[in-house]
C-alpha positions in Angstrom: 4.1 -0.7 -4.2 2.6 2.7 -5.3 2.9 2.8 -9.4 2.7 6.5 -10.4 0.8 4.8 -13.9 -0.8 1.9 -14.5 1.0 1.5 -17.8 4.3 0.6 -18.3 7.2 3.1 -20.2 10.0 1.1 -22.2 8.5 -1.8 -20.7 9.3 -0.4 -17.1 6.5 0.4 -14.4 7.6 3.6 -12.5 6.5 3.2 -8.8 8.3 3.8 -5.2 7.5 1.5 -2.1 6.8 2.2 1.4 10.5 2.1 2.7 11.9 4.6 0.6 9.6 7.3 1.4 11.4 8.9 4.1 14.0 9.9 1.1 13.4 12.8 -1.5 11.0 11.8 -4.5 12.2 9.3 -6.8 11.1 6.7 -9.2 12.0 2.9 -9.3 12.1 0.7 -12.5 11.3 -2.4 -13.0 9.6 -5.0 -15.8 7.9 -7.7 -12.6 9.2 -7.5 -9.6 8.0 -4.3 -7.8 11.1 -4.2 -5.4 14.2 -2.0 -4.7 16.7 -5.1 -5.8 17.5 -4.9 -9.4 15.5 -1.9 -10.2 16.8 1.2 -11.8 16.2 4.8 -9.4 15.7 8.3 -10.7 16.1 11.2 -7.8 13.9 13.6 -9.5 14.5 17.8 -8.9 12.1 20.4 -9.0 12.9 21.7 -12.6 11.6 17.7 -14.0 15.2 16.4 -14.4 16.4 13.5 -12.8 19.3 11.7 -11.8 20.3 8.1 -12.7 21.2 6.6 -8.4 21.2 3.2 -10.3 20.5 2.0 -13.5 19.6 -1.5 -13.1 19.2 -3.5 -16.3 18.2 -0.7 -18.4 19.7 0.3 -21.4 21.2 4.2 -22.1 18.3 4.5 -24.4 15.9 3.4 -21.9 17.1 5.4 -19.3 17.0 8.5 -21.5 13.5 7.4 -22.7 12.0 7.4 -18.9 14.1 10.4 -18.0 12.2 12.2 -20.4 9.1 11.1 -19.6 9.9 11.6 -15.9 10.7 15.4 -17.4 6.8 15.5 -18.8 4.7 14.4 -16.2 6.8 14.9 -12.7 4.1 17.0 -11.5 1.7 14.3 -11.9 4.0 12.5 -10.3 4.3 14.2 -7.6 0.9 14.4 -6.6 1.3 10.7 -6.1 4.1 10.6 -4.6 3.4 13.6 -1.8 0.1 11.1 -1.3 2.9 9.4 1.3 5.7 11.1 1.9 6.4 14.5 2.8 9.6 14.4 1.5 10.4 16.6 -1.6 12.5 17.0 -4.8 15.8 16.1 -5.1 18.3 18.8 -4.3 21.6 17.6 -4.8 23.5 17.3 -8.0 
């Protein structure tokens, strides 16, 4: 699974994996387990923002935490991300 950081935020790594790549960008959470099941998802948009698909085990202050984050640095992340998929921001609501 591609991590966007090496580091974790709020104790979640931030990564995507090869199967969800043929959606728009977004960013899985998870503590361990580097998989789709039981992780949180964040479609992100153009403008930074994202939305909450599913939350997972994450708490509202943890989401806001990672949103914000996810707000700073979703250029970097896009880099990474646009490293596999050609698929980009969200667009929806």
């Amino acid at each position: 699974m591609p991590k966007y950081f090496k580091y974790k935020i709020c104790g979640y790594y931030l990564y995507y994996t090869a199967f969800c790549i043929i959606e728009c960008m977004h960013v899985h959470a998870s503590d361990s387990k580097l998989t789709e099941s039981g992780s949180a998802k964040f479609f992100v948009k153009s403008d930074g923002s994202s939305v909450v698909q599913r939350r997972g085990v994450l708490t509202d202050r943890e989401v806001r935490k990672i949103q914000a984050f996810i707000k700073e640095h979703y250029l970097e992340m896009y880099e990474v991300w646009r490293t596999d998929s050609e698929n980009g921001f969200y667009k929806g609501e």
